[in-house]
N, C-alpha and C positions, 0 to 999 in steps of 0.2 A: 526325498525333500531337498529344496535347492541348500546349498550351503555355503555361496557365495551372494552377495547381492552387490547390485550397481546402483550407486546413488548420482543420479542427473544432477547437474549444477552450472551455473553461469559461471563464468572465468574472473569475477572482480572480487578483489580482496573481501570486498562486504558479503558478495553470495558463497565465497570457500569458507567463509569464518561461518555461515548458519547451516554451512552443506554437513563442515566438522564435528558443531555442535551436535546436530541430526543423527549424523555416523559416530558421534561417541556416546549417546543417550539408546542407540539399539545397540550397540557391543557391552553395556552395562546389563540390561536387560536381554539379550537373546547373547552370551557367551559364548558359545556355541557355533554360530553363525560369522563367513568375513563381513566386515562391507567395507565396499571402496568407492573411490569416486570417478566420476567421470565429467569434467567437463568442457562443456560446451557453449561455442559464441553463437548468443541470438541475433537479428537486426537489431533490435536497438543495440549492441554492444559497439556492431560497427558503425553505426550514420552517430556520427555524435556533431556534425558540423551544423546540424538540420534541427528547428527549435519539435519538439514531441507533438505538437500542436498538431504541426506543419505534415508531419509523417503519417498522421493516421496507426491509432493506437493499440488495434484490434491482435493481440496475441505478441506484442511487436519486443517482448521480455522471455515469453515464452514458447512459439509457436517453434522454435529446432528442439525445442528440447522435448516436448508433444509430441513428436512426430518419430525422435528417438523412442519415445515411451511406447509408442505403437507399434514399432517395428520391434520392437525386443531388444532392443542397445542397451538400452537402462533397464532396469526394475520397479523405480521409484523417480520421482523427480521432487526437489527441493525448490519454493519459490518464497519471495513475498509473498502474504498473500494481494497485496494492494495491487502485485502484476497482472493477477488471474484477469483474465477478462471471466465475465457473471457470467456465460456462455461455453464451456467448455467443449476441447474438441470431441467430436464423438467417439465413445471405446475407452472414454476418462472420468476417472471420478475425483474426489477428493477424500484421503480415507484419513487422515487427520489434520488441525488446525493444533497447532502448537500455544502452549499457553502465551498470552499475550506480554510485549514489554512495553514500555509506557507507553502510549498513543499520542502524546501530543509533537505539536510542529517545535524546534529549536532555532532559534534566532543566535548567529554566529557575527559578532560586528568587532570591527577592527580594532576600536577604541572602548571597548567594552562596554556599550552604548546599549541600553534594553531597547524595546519598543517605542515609549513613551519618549526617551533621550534624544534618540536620531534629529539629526536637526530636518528641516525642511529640504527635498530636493536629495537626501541621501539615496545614493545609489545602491539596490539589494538586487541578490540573483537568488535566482530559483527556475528549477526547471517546469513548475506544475502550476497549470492555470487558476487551479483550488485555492493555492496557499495566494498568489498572486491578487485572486479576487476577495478574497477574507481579508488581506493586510490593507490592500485601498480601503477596501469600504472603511475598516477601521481610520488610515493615516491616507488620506487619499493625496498629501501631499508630497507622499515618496513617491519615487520614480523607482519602478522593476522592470530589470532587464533579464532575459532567457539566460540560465546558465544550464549548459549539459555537461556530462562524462561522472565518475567515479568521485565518490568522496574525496579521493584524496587530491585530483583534478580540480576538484572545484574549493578546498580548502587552500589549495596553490595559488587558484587564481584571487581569491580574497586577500591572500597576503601580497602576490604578485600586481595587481589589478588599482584602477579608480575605484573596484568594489570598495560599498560600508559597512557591507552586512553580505550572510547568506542564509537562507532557511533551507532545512535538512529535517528529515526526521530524527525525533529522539531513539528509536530504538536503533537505528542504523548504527549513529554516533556511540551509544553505547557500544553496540555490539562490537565495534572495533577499539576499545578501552580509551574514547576518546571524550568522555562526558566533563573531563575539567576546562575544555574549549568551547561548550556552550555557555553563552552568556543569559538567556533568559529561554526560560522553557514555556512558549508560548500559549496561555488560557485556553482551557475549551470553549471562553464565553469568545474569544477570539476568534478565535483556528477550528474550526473542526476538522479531523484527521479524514485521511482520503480510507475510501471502505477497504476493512481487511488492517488497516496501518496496523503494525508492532507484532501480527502473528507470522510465523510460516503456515504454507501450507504443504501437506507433505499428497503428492497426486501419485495415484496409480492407476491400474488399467482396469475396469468395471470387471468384476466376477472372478476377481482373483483375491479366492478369499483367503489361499494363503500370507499374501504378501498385508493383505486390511489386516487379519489379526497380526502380524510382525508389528504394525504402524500403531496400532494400538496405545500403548504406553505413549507416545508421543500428544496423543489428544487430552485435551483440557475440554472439559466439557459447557465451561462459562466462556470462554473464546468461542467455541463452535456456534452456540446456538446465537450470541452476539450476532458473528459475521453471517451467520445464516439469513439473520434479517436483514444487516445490512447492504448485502449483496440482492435480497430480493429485493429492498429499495431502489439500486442501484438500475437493477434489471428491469426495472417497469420503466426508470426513464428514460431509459435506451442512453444509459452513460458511459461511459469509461474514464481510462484514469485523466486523459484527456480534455477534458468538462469541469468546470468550478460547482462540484459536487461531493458535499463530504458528508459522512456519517457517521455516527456512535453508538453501541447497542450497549449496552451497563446491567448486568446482573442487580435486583436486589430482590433478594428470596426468591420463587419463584416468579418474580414480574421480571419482564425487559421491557428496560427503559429508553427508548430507541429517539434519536434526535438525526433530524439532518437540515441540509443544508444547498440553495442552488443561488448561485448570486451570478451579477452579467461579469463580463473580463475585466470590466472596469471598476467594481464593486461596487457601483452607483444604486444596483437594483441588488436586493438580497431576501431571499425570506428565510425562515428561519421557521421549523414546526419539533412539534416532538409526540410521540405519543406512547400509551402504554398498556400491555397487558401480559398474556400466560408467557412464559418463557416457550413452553412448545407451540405456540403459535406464532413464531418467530418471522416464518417467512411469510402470513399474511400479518402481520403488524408490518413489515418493509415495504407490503402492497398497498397498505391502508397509505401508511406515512405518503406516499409517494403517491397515492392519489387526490390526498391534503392538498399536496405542494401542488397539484397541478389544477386543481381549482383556485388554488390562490393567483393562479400566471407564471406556473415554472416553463408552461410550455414555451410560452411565448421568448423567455429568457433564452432556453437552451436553444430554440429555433434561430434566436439572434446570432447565438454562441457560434453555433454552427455557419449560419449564412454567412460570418465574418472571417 
């Protein structure tokens, strides 16, 4: 039996801080065992001048580190899960979803300014079309501009910059012990989180069931079957992270409670559905939701999104 493993990870402070946590939660539980890390720059690490839009989003977090997985370099690979594309490379699976950390969006403003405060015309950065199109619809008198690179990048340039504000995700922000710098932890009635926000996902290589049982301890079984839907939401409407597309799966008892979300770039157009049933029927309740939205005219929006 192996008794070393390789844990795949992205090179930015935020992806070595949940590669850590990952490799210090199986050296608890498998003693026995090394693990180390490894890592590695994706394209998105390098093009950071280019808005995510612009790039085309298809693996663009994870596709070197995939590709490490299949070759045998790693053992394991460490993500977001919000990077995954819903489509995985072939020869991958995902052998566990880490318990979830808060899921909502964080609003970071200069003058410690919430939502509702910002005056008219304030300038906020964000890299994601999602949060972009939820905070218009809401404030459609702010003005959002593209901001890319690493938390600590883009916390630079808010203090350094015309920036008012920046939206980040909450769990990020924590994970880097940095939650007394958010100033308002943005509603779900708001924001809905982009699919996947606040889990890891821990990926390996299909039919290797010794490295699925190692990963084990690591699954949260109210995360899995969440994202499970949400990602088949995600997958019917042919989205990525890409798209002003957000969703929420919510355990209660056996039901999932599943909400999502597709609005235009400009948040002029928004619908909003939710639906509910068996928690193991997770990924057709994401089918269902998603066939909801596309009779109400999600297509029409995303067709915009896209021709724009």
């Amino acid at each position: 039996m192996k008794g070393k493993i390789v844990i795949g990870t992205r090179c930015s402070e935020l992806a070595l801080s949940q590669a850590n946590w990952v490799a210090e939660q199986l050296r608890k539980n498998h003693p026995e065992k090394e693990f180390v890390l490894k890592e590695i720059k994706t394209k998105g690490d390098k093009i950071l001048d280019v808005a995510l839009s612009k790039i085309g989003d298809k693996g663009l977090f994870v596709k070197e580190i995939e590709n490490a997985l299949l070759a045998g370099e790693i053992d394991l690979a460490v993500h977001s899960m919000k990077d995954l594309p819903t489509f995985l490379a072939p020869g991958l699976t995902i052998g566990a979803v880490s318990e979830r950390e808060d899921v909502r969006d964080a609003l970071i403003s200069k003058n410690g300014q919430g939502l509702e405060e910002l005056p008219a015309k304030s300038l906020i950065g964000t890299s994601s079309l999602r949060r972009k199109a939820q905070l218009l619809h809401k404030r459609p008198d702010l003005v959002v501009i593209d901001l890319r690179g690493n938390l600590n990048t883009r916390l630079r340039r808010l203090e350094e910059t015309e920036l008012d504000a920046i939206i980040l995700a909450v769990a990020g922000v924590k994970r880097l012990g940095w939650e007394d710098k958010i100033t308002e932890k943005i509603p779900l009635e708001v924001s809905l989180p982009a699919v996947g926000q606040g889990a890891l996902g821990i990926e390996i290589r299909e039919g290797d069931t010794f490295l699925e049982e190692i990963v084990q301890c690591l699954n949260s079984s109210a995360a899995y079957w969440a994202v499970l839907g949400e990602r088949a939401f995600l997958r019917k409407l042919e989205g990525g992270c890409q798209i002003p597309i957000g969703s929420l799966g919510q355990l209660v008892g056996d039901q999932l409670h599943l909400t999502g979300v597709v609005a235009s770039v400009d948040g002029k157009k928004l619908l909003r559905q939710e639906i509910r049933g068996q928690v193991k029927d997770a990924e057709k309740l994401g089918n269902a939701l998603a066939e909801k939205m596309l009779d109400l005219g999600a297509k029409e929006i995303l067709d915009e999104v896209r021709g724009g």
